[in-house]
C-alpha positions in Angstrom: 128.8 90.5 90.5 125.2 88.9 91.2 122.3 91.5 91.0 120.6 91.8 94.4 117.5 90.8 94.0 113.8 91.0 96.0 110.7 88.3 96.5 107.3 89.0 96.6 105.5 90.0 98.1 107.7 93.3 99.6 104.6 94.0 102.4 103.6 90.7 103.6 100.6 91.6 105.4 97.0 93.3 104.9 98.5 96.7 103.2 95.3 97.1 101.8 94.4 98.9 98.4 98.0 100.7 98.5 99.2 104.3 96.7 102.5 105.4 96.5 104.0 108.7 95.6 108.0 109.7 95.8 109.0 112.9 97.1 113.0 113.5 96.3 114.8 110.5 97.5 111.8 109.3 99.4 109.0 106.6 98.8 105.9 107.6 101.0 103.0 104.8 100.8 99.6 104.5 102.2 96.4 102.1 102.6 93.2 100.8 103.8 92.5 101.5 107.0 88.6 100.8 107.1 87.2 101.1 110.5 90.5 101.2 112.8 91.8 104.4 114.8 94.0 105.5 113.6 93.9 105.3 110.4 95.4 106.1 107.2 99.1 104.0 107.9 102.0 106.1 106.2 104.8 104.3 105.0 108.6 105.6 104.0 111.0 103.1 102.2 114.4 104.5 100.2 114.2 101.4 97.6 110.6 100.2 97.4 111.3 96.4 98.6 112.5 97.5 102.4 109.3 99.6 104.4 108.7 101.0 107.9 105.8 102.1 109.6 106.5 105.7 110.2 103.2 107.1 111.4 98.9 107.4 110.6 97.5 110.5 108.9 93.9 110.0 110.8 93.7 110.1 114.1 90.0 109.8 114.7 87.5 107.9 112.0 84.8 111.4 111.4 82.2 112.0 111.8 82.9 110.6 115.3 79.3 109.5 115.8 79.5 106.8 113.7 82.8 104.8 114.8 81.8 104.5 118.5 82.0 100.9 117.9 83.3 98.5 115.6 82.5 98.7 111.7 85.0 96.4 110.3 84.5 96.4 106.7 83.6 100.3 106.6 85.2 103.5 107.2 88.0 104.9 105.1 88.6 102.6 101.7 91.2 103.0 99.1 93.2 106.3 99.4 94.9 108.0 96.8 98.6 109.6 98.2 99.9 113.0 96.1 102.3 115.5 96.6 101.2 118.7 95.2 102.8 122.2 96.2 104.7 121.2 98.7 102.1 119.8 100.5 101.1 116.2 100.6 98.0 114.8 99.9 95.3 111.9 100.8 92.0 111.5 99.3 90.1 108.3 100.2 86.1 107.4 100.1 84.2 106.4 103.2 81.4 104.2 100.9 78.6 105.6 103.6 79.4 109.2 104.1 81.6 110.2 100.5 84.8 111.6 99.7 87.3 112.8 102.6 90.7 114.7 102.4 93.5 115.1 104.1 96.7 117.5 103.7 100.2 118.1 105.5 103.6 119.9 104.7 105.3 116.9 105.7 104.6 113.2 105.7 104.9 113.3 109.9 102.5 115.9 109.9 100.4 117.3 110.9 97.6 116.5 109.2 94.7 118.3 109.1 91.1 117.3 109.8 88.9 115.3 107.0 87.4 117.5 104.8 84.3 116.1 102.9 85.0 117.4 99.7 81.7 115.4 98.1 79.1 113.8 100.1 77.1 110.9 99.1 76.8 107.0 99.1 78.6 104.8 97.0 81.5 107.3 96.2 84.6 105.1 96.6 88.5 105.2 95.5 88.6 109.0 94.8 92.2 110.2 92.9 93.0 113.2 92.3 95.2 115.1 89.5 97.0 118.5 89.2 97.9 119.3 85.8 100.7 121.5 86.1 100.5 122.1 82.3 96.9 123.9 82.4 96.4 124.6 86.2 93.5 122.5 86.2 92.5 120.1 88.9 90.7 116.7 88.5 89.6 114.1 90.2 88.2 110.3 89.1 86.3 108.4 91.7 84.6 104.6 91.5 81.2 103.1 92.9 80.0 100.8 95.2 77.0 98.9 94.7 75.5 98.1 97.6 75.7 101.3 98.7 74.7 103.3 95.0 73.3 100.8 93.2 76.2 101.6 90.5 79.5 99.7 89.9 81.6 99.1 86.8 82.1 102.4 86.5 84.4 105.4 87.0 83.3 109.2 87.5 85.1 112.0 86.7 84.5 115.8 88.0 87.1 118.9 87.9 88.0 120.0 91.1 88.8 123.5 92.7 92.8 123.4 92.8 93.1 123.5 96.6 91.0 120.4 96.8 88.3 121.3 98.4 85.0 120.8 96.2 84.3 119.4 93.4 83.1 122.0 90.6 80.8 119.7 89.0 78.0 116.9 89.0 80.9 114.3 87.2 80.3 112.6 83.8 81.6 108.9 83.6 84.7 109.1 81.9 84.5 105.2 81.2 81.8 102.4 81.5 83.0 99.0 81.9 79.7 97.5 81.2 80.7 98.9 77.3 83.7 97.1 77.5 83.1 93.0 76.6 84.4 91.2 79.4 85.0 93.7 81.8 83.1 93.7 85.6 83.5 95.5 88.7 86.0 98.5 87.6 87.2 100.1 90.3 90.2 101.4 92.0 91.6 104.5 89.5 94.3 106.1 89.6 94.9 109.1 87.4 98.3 109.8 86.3 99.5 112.3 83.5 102.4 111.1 80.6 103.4 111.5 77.3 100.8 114.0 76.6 98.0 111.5 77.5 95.5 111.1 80.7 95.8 108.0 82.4 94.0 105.6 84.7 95.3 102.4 86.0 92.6 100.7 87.2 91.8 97.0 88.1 88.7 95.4 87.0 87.4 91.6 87.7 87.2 91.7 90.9 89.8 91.4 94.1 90.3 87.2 93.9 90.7 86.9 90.3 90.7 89.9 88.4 93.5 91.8 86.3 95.0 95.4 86.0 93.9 97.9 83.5 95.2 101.0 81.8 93.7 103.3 79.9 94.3 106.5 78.1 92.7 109.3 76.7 93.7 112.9 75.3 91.3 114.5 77.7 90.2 113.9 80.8 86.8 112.8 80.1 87.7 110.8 77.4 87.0 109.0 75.1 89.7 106.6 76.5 90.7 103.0 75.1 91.9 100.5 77.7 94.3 97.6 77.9 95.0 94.9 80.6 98.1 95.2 81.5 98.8 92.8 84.3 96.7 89.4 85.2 97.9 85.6 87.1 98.3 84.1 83.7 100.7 81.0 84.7 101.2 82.5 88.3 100.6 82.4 91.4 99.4 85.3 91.8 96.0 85.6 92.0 94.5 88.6 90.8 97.1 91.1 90.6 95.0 94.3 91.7 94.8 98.0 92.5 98.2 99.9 93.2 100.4 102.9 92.1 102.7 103.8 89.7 106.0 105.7 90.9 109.2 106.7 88.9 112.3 106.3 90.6 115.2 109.4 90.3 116.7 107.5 87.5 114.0 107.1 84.9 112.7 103.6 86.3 109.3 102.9 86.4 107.4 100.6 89.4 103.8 99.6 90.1 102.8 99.0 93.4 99.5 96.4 94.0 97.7 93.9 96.6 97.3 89.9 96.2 94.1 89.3 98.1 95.3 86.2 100.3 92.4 85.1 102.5 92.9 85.3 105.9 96.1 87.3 105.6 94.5 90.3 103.8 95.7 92.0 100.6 99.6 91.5 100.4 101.7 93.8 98.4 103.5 93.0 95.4 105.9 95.3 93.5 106.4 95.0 89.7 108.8 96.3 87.4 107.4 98.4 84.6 108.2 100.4 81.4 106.8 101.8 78.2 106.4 99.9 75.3 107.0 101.3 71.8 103.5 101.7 71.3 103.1 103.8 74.2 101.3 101.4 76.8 102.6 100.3 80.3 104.1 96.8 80.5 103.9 95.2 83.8 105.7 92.6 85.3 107.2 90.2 83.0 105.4 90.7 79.8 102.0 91.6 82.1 103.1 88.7 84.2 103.2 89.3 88.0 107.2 88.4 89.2 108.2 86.7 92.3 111.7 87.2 91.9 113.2 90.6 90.1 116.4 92.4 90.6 115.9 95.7 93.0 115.4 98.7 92.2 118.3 101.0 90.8 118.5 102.6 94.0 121.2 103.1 96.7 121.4 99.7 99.0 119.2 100.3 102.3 119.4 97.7 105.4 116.5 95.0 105.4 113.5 97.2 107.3 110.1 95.9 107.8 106.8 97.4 109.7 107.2 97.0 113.2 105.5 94.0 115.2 107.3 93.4 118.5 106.3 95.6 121.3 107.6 96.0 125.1 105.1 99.1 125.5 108.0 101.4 127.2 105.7 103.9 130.1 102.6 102.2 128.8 102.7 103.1 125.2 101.7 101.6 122.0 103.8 101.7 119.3 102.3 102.6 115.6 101.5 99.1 114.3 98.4 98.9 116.6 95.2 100.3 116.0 91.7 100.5 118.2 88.9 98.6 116.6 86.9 101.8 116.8 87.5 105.4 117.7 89.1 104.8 121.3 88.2 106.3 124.5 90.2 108.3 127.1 91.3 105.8 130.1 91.3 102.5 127.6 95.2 102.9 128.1 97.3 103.9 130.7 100.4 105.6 131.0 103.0 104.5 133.5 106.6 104.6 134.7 107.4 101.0 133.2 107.3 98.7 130.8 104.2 97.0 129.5 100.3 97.6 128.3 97.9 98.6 130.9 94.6 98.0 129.6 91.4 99.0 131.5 88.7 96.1 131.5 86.1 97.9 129.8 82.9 97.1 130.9 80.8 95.9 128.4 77.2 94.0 127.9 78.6 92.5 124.7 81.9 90.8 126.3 80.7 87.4 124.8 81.7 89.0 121.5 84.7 90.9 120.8 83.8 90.9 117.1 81.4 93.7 119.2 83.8 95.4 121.1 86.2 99.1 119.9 88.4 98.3 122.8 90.7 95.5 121.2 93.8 96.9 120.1 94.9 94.9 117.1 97.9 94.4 114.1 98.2 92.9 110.9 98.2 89.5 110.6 101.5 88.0 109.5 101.4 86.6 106.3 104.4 83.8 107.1 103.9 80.9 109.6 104.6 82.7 112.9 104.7 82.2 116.7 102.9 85.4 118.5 103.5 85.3 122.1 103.2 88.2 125.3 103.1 87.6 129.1 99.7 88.5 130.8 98.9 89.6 134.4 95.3 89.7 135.3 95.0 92.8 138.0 91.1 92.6 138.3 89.3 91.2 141.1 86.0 91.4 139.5 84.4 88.1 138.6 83.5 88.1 135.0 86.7 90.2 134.3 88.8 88.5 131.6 92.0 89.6 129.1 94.0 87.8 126.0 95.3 87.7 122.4 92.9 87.1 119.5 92.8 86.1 116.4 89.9 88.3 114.9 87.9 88.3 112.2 84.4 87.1 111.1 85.2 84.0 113.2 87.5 84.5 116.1 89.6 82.4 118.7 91.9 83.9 121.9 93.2 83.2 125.2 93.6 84.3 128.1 92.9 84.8 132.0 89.6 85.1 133.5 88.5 85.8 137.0 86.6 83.5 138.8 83.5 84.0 141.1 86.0 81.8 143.6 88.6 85.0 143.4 90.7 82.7 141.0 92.6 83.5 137.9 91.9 80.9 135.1 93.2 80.0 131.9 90.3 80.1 129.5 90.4 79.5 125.8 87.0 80.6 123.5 86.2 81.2 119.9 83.3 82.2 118.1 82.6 80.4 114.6 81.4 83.1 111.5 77.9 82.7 112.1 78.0 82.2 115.7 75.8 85.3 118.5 78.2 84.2 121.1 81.3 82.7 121.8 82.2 79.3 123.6 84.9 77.4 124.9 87.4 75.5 123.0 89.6 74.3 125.8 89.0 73.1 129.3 89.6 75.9 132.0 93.0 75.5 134.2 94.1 77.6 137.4 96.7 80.5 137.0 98.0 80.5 140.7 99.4 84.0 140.2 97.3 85.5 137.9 99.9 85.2 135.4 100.4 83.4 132.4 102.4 83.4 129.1 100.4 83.1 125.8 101.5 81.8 122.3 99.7 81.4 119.1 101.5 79.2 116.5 100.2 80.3 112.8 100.7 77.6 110.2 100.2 77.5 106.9 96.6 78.7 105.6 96.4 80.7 109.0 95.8 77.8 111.1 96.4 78.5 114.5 97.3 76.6 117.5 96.6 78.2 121.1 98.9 77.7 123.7 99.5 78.7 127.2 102.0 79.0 130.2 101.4 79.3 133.7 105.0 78.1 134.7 105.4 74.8 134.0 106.1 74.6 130.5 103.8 75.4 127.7 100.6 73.4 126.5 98.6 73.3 123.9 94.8 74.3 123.8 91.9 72.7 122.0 91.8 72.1 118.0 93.4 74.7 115.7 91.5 77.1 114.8 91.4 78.6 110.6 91.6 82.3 110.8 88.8 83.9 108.7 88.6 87.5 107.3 85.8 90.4 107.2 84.7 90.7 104.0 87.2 93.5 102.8 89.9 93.0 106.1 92.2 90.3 106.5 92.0 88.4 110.3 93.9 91.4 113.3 96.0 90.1 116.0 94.6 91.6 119.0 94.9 92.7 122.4 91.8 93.0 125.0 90.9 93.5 128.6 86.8 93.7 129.3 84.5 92.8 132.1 80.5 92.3 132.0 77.9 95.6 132.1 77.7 96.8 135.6 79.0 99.8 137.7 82.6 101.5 138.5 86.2 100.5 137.8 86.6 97.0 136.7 90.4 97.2 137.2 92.4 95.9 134.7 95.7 93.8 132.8 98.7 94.5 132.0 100.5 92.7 128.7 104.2 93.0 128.7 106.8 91.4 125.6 104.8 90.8 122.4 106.8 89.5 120.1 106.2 87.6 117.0 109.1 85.4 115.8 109.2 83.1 112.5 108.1 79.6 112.6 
């Protein structure tokens, strides 16, 4: 009998900076969320390959005041995911405000508020440790530069045992600058085994670095380090930042991101095991695999994160996320099918780089057509609603009204260092305010707008590359706006999103 066997990446979109822990028969995983509401995306999978999308433990981005509008590359970075007396766990480091927690009995919730366990600036990719041997509670944290002026790095501090303060000012456990070779450490996780401390922890940054281990008899060391994952003869650039999670059988796993442009940080999963010196081995001989035979785990039916939507009574479902924390009457609620979106008023609607009112997803990281049907309700001139590609650079399409009362097709982008957007197609009449819209993403996230008011699709100015932030891979989004000015702008309604394979 052939072994069943998985590809790489197992989450092929921006999972960002993932953790994993397992609870029973149960994989839970989280990620990046940055500046997005919610936040905090929990994932459940039975085997590790096959992942769904099964809820957010953030609601709101805190303190509130500060994610009124979009902050792309900010907000919560890196989380750590634990289960620790029946509770479970998720530390994470907003690189402007400190380190936040979060807790809840079960994975669904609920979650309670973030707790700022340490404030300061700088204090990124917190994990935390219970030893259950000594009853002692740790927790290892890394640094960003441009907000401390330190990197290269890690931190380490005991912690009161129900996570809510650290009980000391920290002592760097280890100092990559001591290490020959070794730049921009960050990203621990602190694990213990076999009587040692560990921290897996990548180092050389996200495009071309490796994955380190290191271990120590006590937590603040002295620890020695080894790489234990890097491309070597891959394709697989800079194998970075993950967890490690033992399976009910004995085996061992390691969870990381690719960083992949455009498409974010995709998420690889590696076999692992203990040499017979008493050091991890990842991979194939500290090789990232493409191809590897599952998991010794009971068979579970293919399952990926939800993209299609057909927003049943006006609803959302859990792959989208506000580009800020959202505002009552953004959304509303209805008897039937499809997304009504108020067209937010707005004095920056030449920019929706600008705007917390587009609702956006991943990114697919395979070549993929995304298409929805749009009605433009709105009589105000100015008014307009579409589907983006965002990032630093942006492109949509979409309907605009006219000051003639028209609907029209418009199509506008926005290069990386552009104030403004401007067209990139010429403008065509919608005769009922109607129209079908399709992006076609190629290879290297090139994308090709097209429309359909009813007589067959057509294709709209010059493809457009999809760019990144500079820590998020390019959204998929969803937006309805109108200029600054007074009262109800009225609003769109999206119905059948659906992203099929190209």
């Amino acid at each position: 009998m052939t072994a069943r066997t998985y590809t790489n990446p197992v989450l092929n979109a921006d999972w960002s900076d993932p953790d994993v822990v397992r609870v029973g028969d149960d994989f839970y995983l989280t990620a990046s969320s940055f500046g997005r509401a919610p936040g905090l995306p929990l994932l459940h999978s039975r085997d590790l390959v096959d992942w769904t999308l099964v809820g957010h433990a953030l609601e709101r981005l805190e303190p509130a005041r500060e994610f009124t509008g979009p902050r792309h590359d900010c907000g919560v970075w890196a989380p750590s995911l634990r289960h620790h007396h029946d509770r479970f766990w998720i530390f994470w480091g907003d690189p402007d405000q400190g380190i936040f927690q979060v807790n809840a009995p079960e994975i669904r919730g609920p979650w309670t508020r973030p707790h700022l366990v340490k404030a300061g600036k700088g204090l990124i990719d917190p994990c935390p440790l219970w030893d259950d041997d000594t009853g002692e509670a740790y927790l290892v944290h890394a640094w960003a530069k441009s907000r401390s002026g330190v990197k290269n790095r890690l931190t380490g501090h005991r912690m009161r045992p129900d996570g809510t303060e650290l009980l000391d000012d920290g002592k760097v456990i280890v100092d990559g600058d001591r290490i020959p070779g070794w730049f921009t450490l960050e990203g621990p996780k602190l694990y213990r085994h076999d009587g040692w401390f560990w921290i897996l922890a990548p180092a050389g940054g996200v495009e071309t670095g490796w994955q380190g281990a290191f271990r120590s008899r006590g937590f603040f060391g002295p620890y020695e380090e080894r790489i234990v994952l890097e491309q070597k003869d891959t394709d697989v650039n800079g194998p970075h930042q993950g967890g490690w999670v033992r399976t009910p059988s004995g085996e061992d796993w390691f969870l990381h991101f690719q960083q992949r442009g455009a498409y974010g940080r995709v998420v690889h999963l590696q076999p692992m095991r203990w040499g017979t010196d008493g050091w991890p081995v990842l991979g194939a001989d500290g090789a990232p695999v493409a191809v590897h035979p599952m998991p010794d785990l009971p068979p579970q039916p293919p399952a990926a994160p939800a993209t299609d939507d057909d927003f049943p009574g006006g609803r959302f479902g859990r792959q989208w996320s506000w580009t800020a924390n959202p505002q009552d009457g953004w959304a509303t609620q209805h008897s039937g099918d499809g997304l009504k979106l108020a067209c937010v008023r707005s004095a920056d609607a030449h920019d929706l780089r600008r705007l917390p009112s587009v609702l956006t997803q991943r990114l697919p990281g395979t070549p993929s057509a995304v298409e929805v049907e749009l009605r433009l309700d709105s009589r105000e001139p100015g008014a307009r609603a579409g589907l983006t590609v965002l990032g630093d650079a942006f492109g949509w399409i979409g309907l605009q009204r006219g000051t003639d009362g028209a609907a029209h097709v418009v199509h506008r982008f926005a290069e990386a260092v552009a104030e403004r957007e401007r067209d990139a197609g010429h403008a065509t009449l919608a005769p009922e305010g109607r129209v079908r819209l399709r992006i076609e993403i190629g290879a290297g996230a090139r994308c090709r707008f097209l429309y359909d008011v009813g007589d067959g699709p057509r294709a709209s100015g010059p493809v457009f590359a999809a760019t990144p932030w500079r820590w998020v891979g390019a959204l998929l989004g969803l937006f309805a706006l109108a200029p600054a000015g007074q009262g109800h702008a009225g609003a769109a309604t999206f119905t059948q999103f659906r992203i099929s394979a190209l």
